[in-house]
MARLOPA-334320 format. One record per residue (C-alpha): residue number from 1; residue in one letter; chain; x, y, z. Coordinates in Angstrom, 3 decimals. Layout:
<pts>
PT NUM A A X Y Z;
...
</pts>
This chain:
<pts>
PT 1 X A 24.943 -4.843 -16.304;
PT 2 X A 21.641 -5.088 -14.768;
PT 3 X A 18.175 -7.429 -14.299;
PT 4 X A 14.904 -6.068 -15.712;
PT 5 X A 11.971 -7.562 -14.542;
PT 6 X A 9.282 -7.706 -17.598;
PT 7 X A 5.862 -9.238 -18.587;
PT 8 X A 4.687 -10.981 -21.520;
PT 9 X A 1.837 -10.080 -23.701;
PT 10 X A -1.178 -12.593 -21.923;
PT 11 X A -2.865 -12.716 -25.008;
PT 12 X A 0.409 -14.613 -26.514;
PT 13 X A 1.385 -16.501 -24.138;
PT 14 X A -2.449 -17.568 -23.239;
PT 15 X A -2.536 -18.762 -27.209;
PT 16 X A 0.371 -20.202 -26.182;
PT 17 X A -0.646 -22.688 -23.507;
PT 18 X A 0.829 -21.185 -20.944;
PT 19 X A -2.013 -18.839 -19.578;
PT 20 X A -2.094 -19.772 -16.202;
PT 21 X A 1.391 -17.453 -15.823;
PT 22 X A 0.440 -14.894 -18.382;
PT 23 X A 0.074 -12.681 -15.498;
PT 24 X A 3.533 -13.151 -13.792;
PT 25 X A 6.195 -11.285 -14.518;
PT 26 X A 10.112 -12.806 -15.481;
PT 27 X A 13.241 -11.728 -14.942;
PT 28 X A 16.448 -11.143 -17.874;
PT 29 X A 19.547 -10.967 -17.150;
PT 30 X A 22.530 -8.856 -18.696;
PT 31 X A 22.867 -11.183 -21.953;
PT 32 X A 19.833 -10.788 -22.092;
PT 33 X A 18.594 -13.833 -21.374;
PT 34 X A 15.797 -15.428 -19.796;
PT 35 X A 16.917 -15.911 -15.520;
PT 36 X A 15.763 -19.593 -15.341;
PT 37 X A 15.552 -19.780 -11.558;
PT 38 X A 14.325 -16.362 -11.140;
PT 39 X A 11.437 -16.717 -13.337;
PT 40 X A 10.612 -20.020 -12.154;
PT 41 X A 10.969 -18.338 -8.341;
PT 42 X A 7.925 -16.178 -9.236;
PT 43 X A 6.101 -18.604 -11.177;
PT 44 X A 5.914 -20.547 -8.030;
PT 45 X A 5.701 -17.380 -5.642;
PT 46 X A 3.333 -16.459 -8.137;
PT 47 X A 0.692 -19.337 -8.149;
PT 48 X A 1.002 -19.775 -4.578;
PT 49 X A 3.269 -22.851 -4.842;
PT 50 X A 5.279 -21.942 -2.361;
PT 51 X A 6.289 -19.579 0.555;
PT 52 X A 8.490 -18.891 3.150;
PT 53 X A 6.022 -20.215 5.740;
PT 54 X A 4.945 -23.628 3.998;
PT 55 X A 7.963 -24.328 1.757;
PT 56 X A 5.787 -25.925 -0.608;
PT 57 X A 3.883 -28.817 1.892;
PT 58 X A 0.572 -29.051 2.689;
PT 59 X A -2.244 -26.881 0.173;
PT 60 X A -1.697 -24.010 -1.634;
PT 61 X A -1.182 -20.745 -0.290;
PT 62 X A -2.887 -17.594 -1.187;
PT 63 X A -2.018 -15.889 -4.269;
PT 64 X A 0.030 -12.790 -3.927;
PT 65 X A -1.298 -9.899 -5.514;
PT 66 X A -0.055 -8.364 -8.840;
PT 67 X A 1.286 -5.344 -7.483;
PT 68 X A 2.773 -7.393 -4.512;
PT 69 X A 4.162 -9.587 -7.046;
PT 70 X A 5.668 -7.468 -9.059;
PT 71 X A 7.392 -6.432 -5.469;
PT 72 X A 8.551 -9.093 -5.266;
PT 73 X A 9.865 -9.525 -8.718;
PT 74 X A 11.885 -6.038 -8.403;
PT 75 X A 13.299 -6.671 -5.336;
PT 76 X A 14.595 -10.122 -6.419;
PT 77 X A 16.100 -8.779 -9.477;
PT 78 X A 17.847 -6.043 -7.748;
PT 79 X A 19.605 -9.190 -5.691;
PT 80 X A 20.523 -11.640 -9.140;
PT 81 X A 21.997 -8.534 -10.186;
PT 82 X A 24.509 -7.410 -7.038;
PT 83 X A 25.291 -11.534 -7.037;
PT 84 X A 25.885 -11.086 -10.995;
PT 85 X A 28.161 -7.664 -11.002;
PT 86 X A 30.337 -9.054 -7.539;
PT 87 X A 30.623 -13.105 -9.216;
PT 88 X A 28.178 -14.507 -6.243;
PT 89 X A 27.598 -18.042 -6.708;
PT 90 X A 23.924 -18.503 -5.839;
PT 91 X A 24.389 -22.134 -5.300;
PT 92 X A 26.994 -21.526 -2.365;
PT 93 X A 26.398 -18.152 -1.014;
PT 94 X A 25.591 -17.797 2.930;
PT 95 X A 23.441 -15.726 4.612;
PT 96 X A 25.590 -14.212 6.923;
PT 97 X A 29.551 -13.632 4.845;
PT 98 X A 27.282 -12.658 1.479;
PT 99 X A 23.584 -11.836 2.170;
PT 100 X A 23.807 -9.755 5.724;
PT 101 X A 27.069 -9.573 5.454;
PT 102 X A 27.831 -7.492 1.923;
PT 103 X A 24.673 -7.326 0.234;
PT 104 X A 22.810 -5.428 2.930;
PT 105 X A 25.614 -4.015 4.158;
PT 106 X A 26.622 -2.426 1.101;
PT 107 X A 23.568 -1.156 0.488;
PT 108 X A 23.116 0.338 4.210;
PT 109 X A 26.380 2.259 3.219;
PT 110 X A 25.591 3.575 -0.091;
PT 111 X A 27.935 0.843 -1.430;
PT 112 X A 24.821 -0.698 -3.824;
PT 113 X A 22.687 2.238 -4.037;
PT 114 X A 21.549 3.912 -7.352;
PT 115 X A 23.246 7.947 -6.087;
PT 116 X A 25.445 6.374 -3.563;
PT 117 X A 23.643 7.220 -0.381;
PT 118 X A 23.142 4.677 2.325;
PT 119 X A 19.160 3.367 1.843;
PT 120 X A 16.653 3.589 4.799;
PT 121 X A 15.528 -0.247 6.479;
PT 122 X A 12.227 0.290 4.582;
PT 123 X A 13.937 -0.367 1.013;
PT 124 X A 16.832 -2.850 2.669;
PT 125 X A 14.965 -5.148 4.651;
PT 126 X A 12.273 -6.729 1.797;
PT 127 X A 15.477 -6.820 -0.879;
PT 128 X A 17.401 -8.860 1.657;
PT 129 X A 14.128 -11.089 2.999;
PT 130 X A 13.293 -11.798 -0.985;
PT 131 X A 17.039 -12.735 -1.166;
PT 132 X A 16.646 -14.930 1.612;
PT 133 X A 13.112 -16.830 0.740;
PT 134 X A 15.162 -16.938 -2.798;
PT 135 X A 17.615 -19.048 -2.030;
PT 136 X A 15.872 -20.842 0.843;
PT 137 X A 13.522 -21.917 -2.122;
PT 138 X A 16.428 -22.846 -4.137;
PT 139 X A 17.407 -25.193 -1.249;
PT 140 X A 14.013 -26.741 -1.699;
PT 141 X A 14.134 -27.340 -4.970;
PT 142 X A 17.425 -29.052 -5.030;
PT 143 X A 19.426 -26.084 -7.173;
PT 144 X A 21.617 -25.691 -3.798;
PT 145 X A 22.735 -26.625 -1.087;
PT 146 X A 21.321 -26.067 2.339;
PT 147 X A 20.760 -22.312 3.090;
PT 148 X A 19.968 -21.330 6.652;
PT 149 X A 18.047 -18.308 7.946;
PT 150 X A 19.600 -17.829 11.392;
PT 151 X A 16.020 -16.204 13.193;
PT 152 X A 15.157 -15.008 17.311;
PT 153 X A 12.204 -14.559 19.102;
PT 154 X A 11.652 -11.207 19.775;
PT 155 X A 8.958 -9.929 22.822;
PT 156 X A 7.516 -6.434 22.029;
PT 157 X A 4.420 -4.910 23.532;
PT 158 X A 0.376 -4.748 22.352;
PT 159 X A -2.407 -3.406 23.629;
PT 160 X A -4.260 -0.506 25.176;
PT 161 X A -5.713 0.878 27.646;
PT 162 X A -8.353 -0.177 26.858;
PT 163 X A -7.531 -3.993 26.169;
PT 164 X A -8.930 -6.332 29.966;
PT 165 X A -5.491 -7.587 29.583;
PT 166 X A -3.492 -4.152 29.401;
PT 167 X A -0.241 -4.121 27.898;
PT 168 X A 0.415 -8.009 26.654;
PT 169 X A 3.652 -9.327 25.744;
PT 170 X A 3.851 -11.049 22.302;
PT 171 X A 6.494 -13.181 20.737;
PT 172 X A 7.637 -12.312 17.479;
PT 173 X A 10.556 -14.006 15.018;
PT 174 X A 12.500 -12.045 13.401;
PT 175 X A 15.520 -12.483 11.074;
PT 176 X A 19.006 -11.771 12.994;
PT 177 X A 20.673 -9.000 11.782;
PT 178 X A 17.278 -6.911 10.065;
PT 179 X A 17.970 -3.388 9.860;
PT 180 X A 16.427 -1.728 12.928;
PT 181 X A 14.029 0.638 11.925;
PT 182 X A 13.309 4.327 14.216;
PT 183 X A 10.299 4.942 15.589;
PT 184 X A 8.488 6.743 12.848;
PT 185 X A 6.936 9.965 13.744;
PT 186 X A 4.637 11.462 11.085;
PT 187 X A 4.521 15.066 9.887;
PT 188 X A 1.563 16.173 9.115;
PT 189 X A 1.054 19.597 6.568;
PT 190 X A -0.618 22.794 8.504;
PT 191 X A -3.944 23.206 7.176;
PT 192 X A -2.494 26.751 5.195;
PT 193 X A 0.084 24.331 3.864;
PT 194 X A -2.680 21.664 2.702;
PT 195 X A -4.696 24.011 0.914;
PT 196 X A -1.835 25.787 -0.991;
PT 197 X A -1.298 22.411 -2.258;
PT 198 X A -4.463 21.091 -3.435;
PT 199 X A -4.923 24.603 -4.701;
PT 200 X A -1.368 23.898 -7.198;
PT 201 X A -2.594 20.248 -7.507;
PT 202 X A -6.352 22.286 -9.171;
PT 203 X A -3.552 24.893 -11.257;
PT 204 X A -1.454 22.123 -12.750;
PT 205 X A -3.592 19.177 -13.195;
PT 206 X A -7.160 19.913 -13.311;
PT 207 X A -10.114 20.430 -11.075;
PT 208 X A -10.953 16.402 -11.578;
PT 209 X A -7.056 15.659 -10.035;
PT 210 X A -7.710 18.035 -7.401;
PT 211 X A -11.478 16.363 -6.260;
PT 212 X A -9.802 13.030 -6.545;
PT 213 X A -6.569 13.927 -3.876;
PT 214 X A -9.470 15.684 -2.228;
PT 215 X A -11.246 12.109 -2.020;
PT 216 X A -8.090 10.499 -0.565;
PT 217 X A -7.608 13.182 1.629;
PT 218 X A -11.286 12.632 2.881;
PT 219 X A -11.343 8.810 3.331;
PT 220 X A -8.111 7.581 3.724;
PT 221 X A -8.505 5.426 0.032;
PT 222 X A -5.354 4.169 -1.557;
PT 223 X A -4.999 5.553 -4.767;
PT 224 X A -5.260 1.934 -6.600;
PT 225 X A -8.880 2.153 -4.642;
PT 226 X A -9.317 6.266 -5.929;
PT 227 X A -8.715 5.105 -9.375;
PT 228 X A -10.553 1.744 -9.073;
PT 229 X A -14.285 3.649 -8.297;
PT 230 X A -17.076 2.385 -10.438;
PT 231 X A -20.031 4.584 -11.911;
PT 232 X A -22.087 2.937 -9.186;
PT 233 X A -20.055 3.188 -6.453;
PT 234 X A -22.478 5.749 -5.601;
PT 235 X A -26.054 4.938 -6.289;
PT 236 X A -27.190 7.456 -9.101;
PT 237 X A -30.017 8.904 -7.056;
PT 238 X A -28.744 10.505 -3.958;
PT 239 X A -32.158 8.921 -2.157;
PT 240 X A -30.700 5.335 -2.309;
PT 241 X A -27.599 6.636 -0.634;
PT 242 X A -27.237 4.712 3.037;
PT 243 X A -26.517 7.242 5.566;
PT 244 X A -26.287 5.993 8.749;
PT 245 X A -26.890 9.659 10.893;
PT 246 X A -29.695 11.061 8.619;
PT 247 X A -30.716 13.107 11.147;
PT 248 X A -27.622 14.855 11.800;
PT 249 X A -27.199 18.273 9.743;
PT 250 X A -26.375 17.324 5.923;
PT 251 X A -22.581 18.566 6.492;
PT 252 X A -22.309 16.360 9.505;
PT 253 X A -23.869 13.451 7.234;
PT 254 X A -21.876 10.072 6.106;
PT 255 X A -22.700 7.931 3.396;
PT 256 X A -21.525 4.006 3.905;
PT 257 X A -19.758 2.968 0.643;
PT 258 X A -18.038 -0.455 -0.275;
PT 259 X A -15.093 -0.850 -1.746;
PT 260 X A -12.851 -3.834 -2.562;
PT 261 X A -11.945 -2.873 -6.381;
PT 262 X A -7.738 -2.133 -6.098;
PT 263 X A -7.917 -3.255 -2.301;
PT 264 X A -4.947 -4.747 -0.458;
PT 265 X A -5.348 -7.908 0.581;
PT 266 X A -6.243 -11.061 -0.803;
PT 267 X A -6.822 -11.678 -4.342;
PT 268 X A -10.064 -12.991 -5.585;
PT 269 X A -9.465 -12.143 -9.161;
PT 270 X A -9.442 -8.923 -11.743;
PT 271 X A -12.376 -6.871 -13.074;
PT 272 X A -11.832 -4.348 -15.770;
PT 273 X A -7.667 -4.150 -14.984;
PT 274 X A -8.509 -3.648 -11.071;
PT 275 X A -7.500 -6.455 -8.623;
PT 276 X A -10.666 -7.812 -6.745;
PT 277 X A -9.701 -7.597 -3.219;
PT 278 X A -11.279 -7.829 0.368;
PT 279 X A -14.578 -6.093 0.713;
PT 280 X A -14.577 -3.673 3.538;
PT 281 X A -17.440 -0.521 4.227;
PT 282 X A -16.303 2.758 4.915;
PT 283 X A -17.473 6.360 5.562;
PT 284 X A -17.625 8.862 2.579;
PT 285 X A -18.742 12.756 4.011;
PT 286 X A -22.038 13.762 2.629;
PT 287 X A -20.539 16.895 1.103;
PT 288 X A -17.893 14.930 -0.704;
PT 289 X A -20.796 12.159 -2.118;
PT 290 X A -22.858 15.154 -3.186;
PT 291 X A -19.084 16.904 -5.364;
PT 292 X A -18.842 13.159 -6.702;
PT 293 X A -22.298 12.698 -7.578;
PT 294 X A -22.055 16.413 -9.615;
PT 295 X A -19.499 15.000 -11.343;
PT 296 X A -20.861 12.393 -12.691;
PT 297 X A -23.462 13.979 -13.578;
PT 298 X A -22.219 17.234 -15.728;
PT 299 X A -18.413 16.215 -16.478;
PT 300 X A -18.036 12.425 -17.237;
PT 301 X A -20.247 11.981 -19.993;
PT 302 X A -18.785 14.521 -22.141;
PT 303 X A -15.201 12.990 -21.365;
PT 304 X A -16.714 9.487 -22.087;
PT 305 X A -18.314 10.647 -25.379;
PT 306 X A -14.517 11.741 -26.465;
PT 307 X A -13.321 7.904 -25.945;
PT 308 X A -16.312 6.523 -27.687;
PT 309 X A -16.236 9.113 -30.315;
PT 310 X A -12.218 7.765 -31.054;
PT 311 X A -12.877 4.361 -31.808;
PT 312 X A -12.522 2.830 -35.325;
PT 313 X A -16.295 1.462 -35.673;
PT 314 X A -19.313 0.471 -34.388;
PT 315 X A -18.047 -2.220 -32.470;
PT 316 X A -15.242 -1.063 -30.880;
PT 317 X A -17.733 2.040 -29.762;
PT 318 X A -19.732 -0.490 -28.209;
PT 319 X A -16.664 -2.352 -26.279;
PT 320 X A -15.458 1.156 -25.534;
PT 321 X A -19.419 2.004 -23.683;
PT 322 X A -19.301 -1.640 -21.963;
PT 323 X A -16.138 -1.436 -20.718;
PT 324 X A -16.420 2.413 -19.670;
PT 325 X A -17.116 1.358 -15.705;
PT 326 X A -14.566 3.637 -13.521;
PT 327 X A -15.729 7.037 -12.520;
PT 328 X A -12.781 9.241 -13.014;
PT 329 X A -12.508 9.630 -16.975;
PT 330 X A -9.585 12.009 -18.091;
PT 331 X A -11.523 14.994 -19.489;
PT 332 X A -9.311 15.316 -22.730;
PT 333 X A -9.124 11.998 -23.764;
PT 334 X A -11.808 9.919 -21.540;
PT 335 X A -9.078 7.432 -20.715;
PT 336 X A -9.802 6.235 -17.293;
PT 337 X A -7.346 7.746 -14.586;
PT 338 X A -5.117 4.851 -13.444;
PT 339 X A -2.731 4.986 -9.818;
PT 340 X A -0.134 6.343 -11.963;
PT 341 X A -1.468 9.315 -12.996;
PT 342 X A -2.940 10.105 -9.109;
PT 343 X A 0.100 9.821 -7.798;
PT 344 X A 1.972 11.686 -10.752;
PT 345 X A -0.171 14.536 -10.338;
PT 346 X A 0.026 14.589 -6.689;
PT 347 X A 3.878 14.941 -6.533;
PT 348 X A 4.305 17.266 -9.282;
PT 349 X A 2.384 20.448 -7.391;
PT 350 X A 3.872 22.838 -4.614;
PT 351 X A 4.256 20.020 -2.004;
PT 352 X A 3.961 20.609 1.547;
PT 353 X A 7.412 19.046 2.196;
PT 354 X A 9.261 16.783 0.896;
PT 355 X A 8.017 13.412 1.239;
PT 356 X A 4.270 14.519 1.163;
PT 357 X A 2.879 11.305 -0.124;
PT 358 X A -0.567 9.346 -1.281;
PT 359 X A -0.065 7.449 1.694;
PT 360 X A 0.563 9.958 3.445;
PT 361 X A -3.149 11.495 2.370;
PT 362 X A -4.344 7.982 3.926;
PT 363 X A -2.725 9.240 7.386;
PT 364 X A -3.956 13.008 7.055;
PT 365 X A -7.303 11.427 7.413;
PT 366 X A -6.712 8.976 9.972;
PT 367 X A -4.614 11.914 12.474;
PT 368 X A -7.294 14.193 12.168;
PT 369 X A -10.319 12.228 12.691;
PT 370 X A -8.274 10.617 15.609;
PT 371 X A -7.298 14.183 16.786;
PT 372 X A -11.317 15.611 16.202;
PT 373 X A -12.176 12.997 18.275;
PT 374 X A -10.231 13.308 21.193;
PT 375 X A -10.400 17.133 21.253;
PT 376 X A -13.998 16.605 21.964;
PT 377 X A -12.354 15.637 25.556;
PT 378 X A -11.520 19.408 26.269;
PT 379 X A -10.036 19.261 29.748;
PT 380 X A -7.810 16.491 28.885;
PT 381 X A -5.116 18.265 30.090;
PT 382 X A -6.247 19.495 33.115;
PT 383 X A -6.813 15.858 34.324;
PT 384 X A -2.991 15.412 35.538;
PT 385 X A -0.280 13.045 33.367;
PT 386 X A -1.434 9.653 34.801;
PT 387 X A -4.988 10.595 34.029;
PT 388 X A -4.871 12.482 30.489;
PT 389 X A -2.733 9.597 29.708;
PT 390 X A -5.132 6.892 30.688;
PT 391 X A -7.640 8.583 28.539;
PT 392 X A -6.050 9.982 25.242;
PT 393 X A -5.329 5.827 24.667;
PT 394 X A -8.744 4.581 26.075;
PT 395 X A -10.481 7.223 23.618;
PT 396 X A -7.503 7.040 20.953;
PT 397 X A -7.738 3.554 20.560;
PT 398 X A -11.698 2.956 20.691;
PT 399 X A -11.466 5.269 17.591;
PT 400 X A -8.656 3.356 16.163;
PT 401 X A -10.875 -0.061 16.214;
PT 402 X A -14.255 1.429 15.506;
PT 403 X A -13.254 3.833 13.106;
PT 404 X A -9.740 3.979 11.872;
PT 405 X A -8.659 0.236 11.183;
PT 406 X A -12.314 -0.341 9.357;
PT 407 X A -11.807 2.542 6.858;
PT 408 X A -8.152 1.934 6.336;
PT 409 X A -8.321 -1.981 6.181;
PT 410 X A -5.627 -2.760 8.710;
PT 411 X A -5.430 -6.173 9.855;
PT 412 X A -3.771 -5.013 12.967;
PT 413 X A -4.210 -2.057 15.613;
PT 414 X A -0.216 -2.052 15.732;
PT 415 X A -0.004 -0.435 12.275;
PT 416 X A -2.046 1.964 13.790;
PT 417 X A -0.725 3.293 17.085;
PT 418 X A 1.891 5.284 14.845;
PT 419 X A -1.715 7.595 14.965;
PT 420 X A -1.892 7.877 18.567;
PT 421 X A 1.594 8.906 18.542;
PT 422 X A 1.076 11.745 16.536;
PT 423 X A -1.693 12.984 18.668;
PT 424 X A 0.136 12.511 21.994;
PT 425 X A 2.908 14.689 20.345;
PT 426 X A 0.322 17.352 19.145;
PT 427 X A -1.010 17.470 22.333;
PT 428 X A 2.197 17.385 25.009;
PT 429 X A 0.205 13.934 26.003;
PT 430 X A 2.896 11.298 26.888;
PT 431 X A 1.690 7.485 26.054;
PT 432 X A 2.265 4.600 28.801;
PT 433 X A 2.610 2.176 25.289;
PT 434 X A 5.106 3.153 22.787;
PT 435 X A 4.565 2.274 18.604;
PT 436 X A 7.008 -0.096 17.912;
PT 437 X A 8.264 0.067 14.167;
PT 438 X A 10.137 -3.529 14.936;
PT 439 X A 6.832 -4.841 15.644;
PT 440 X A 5.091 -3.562 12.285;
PT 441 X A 8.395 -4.956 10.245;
PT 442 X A 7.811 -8.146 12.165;
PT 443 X A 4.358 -8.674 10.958;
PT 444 X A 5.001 -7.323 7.834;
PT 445 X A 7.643 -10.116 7.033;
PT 446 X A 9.554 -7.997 4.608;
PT 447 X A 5.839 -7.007 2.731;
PT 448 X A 4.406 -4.681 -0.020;
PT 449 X A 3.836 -1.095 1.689;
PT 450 X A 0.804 1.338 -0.301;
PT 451 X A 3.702 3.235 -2.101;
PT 452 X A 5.581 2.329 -5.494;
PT 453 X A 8.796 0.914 -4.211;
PT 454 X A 10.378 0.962 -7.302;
PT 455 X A 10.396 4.157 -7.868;
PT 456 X A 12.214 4.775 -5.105;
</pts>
């Protein structure tokens, strides 16, 4: 028995009438058979109909994104089928005897869990939420009866060091009985260990797969954004290139780039398959621009000229030259490289350790430009606990605003004291603030993290 979450062809369903939801995806269920409320759930999820937060009154909200749709759309389905296997009526189920009380339960204790093993808060806590704005929606539409969320307002600590108000105090809610997450403490690969890896990731998969981890690696990109880079993302001549320290030595040189093609964030629409998302301007090192720029220049035209070459006539040629705007072609077939195949061929080389992730690239750059910076500070240890403390967060979190949260695109510093952490650990530097995971989940509200979820 199970719930498979699956998309139409838009071109059908456009022709159709319906092409304002050829985008969505639906949900079948074990017949199979078209799950009515399901479907209709992320129609109006979907559209921006409704949400947790407006319940349908007042204007529209913002549209979800596809891949944070398509969250959603697993995560639901993984619910209408536990409530299918155990006979759950979704019309009179409660939150805290079915919901909290079996569903996340059993899958806390391995009970619902693909190998049996309990499953971490990260993977428990959006199933159950989507559960919850489920049948809270179902409430709203009149397909059940009441269903109450019982919630609590939850103080945690913000701020800096550097903030005129010092550690503040602010009020979150939070649903009762989430799965408490740890404090997450990153692990970071030695810089023998890093090599040896991008070295297996050149072996297996190509010099191209190993500049474009290297790229990651480099400017914290997500790998939708690492796929989503145009032709001109780069100017073609290098002398257009804005570099804001051009007289600093050319390895110490940045060039500004902008990127919102496969960003998180809002969705303003698709170009070419990639989501258009939030415009933001980050750093790209000079010597990186310059291995980019050589690529385009001696190994993406012959890869395009295989694509062109493999259409059926003039006009598809044509179409193929048009519509040829990502950088990264796939030298064999001149296929553009999609998210999938990043993160395929970064997992299948001689990891690090186990867990050594795309997102976890995104941190590698953000831990060492935080720790680069604050090493500058070379008698920070000399300067006595209360002092070195003071400083490693009034330096750590200047970068994390100037530099860090810009290049990443975090909305919020919170997300990226985890950082901080890492360097007070590397360094034997206690902090006065602690990152608190809670917090994060908080403002998260059971959201989409840069990772596939369902593969997991």
């Amino acid at each position: 028995m199970s719930c498979k979450v699956c998309y139409s062809d838009p071109n059908i369903t456009t022709k159709l009438g319906f092409g304002k939801v050829a985008h969505l995806p639906f949900i079948l269920d074990n017949r199979p058979g078209y799950h009515r409320l399901g479907s209709r759930y992320l129609i109006d999820r979907g559209l921006g109909i409704w949400n947790p937060e407006t319940r349908g009154k007042g204007p529209r909200a913002t549209r979800p994104a596809k891949k944070t749709i398509k969250n959603y759309a697993h995560w639901l389905a993984n619910f209408l089928e536990w409530a299918e296997v155990y006979g759950i009526d979704l019309k009179t189920c409660e939150y805290a005897e079915h919901v909290q009380g079996r569903y996340q339960n059993e899958m806390i204790k391995g009970l619902w869990s693909a190998d049996g093993r309990g499953l971490k808060p990260a993977t428990v806590n959006p199933r159950v939420q989507q559960a919850c704005d489920f049948l809270t929606w179902m409430s709203d539409k009149g397909e059940r009866e009441p269903f109450d969320v019982p919630t609590e307002k939850v103080k945690v600590r913000v701020g800096s060091a550097t903030s005129p108000i010092g550690h503040r105090a602010k009020e979150v809610t939070r649903r009762v009985g989430k799965v408490r997450q740890n404090k997450r403490r990153l692990r970071m690969p030695t810089r023998l260990e890093l090599i040896t890896w991008l070295s297996s990731v050149n072996a297996r998969h190509g010099e191209l797969m190993g500049l474009i981890c290297e790229t990651i690696l480099l400017t914290g990109l997500r790998i939708e954004e690492a796929s989503a880079l145009r032709i001109d993302t780069l100017p073609d001549d290098p002398r257009r290139w804005r570099i804001p320290n051009v007289d600093a030595p050319k390895s110490e040189q940045q060039v500004l780039v902008d990127i919102r093609y496969g960003a998180k964030g809002p969705d303003y629409g698709e170009d070419h398959g990639d989501k258009i998302g939030p415009e933001r301007t980050i750093l790209v090192p000079r010597n990186l621009a310059d291995k980019l720029h050589a690529y385009r220049l001696r190994q993406r035209n012959p890869a395009l000229r295989k694509w062109v070459s493999a259409a059926a006539d003039a006009r598809e040629r044509k179409e193929r030259i048009s519509g040829a705007v990502h950088l990264f072609l796939h030298p064999r077939t001149g296929k553009r490289i999609t998210a999938d195949n990043i993160y395929r061929a970064w997992k299948k080389a001689d990891l690090p350790f186990d867990g050594w992730s795309p997102h976890l690239g995104r941190d590698w750059w953000a831990c060492s430009t935080l720790l680069q910076e604050i090493e500058r500070h070379e008698r920070l240890k000399e300067l006595g606990p209360a002092v070195a403390t003071q400083l490693l967060e009034s330096v750590g979190m200047t970068v994390i605003r100037m530099r860090i949260q810009p290049q990443l695109g975090h909305k919020s510093e919170t997300t990226s004291l985890i950082y901080l952490q890492w360097v007070s650990d590397r360094l034997g530097t206690p902090l006065s603030i602690e990152y608190d995971a809670a917090f994060e989940a908080a403002e998260d509200n059971g959201g989409v993290s840069d990772e596939h979820p369902q593969r997991s």
